[in-house]
Each structure stands twice: as structure tokens, then as C-alpha cells.
N, C-alpha and C positions, 0 to 999 in steps of 0.2 A: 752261687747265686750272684748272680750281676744285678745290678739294678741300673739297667739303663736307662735314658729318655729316652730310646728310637723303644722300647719295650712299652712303655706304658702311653704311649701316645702313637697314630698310628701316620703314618706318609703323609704327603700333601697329595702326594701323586693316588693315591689309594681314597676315591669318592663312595661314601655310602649310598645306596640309591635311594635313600629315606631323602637326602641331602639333594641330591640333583633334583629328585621331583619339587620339593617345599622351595626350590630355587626357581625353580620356572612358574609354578604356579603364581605366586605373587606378581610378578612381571604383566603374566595376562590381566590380572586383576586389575591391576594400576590401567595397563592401555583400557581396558574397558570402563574404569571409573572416569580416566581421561576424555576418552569418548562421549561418555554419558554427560559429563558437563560441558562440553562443546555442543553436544547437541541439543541439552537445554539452555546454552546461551542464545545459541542460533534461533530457539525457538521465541525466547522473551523478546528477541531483538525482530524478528520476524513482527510477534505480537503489537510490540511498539507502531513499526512502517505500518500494520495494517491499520489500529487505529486513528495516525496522523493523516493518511488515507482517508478512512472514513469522514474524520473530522475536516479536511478540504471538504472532498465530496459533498458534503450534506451544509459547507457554508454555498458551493456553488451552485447547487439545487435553489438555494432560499433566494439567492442571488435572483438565478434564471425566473425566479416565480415573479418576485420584484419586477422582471424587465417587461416580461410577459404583461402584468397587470397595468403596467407602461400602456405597453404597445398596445392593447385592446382601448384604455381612454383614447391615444391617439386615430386611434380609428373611430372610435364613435365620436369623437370632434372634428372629425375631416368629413364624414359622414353628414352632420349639423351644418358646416361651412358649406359645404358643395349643394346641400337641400336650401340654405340660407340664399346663396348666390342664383339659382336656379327660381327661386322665387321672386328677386329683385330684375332678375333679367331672362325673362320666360324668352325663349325663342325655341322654332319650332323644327331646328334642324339640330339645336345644341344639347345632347344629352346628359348627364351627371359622367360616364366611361368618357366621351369627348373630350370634355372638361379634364380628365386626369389625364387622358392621353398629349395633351398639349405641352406644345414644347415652352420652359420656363423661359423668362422673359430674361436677357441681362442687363 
């Protein structure tokens, strides 16, 4: 009876296939856990861009609304001026489009 170590333990060179497989499986695991969490960073940070996004958008909406509510007083006081003016100096060739078509004075 010998009692060797090369007896009771078996080669390096000598892989169980119980061994090779539980060796590779982890490996895919990991890339796909890896994956998964790049994919949902990509996604929060997506999320983020989209709401700073929205959050412009909907100031430059409120904005435009503002300019607009602008721009309709300026017209109905250019409107009053041109009827105002047309009143004080009625003449029968001059009409309120003449009046805007004239070239400004410098």
C-alpha cells in the first residue's frame, strides 16, 4: 500500500466536466448581469435627457404664449392708431393698407 498524493488527489491536467460546465456558466451570468445594468443606466439617463427635455419644451411653449399675447395687443393698438389717424386726417385717396405700406420717415 503506497499512499501517495498523486493517488488521492487527481491531475491538474485531468478536468471534470461537472467543472468545466459550472466554469463557464457563471461567466455568461456575470456578462448578462453586466449588461443588464448598463442597460438600465442607459435607460435612467435616457429618462433624465427626456424630462430636461420636456421641462425646456413646456418653459418655451409658455414663453411663445406670452409673445403671441404680445403680439395680438400690438396689433389691435396699431389697428386703433391707424383708425385714430384716419380720423384726424380723412382723405379720400389715403387708405388704412397705404398708410402701412409707406415708407418710414428718417
Amino acid at each position: 500500500m503506497c499512499n501517495n498524493a498523486a493517488d488521492k488527489f487527481p491531475s491538474p491536467s485531468i478536468r471534470s466536466p461537472e467543472r468545466s460546465q459550472g466554469s463557464k456558466k457563471p461567466k455568461i451570468q456575470v456578462y448578462r448581469l453586466t449588461r443588464q445594468r448598463c442597460e438600465e443606466k442607459a435607460g435612467k439617463d435616457m429618462k433624465l435627457t427626456n424630462l430636461k427635455l420636456y421641462l425646456e419644451n413646456k418653459i418655451i411653449i409658455e414663453e411663445n404664449e406670452k409673445l403671441r399675447k404680445k403680439a395680438i395687443l400690438l396689433q389691435q393698438e396699431n389697428i386703433a392708431l391707424i383708425s385714430e389717424l384716419e380720423k384726424k386726417f380723412p382723405r379720400t385717396y389715403c387708405s388704412s393698407a397705404a398708410l402701412l405700406s409707406l415708407p418710414k420717415e428718417r
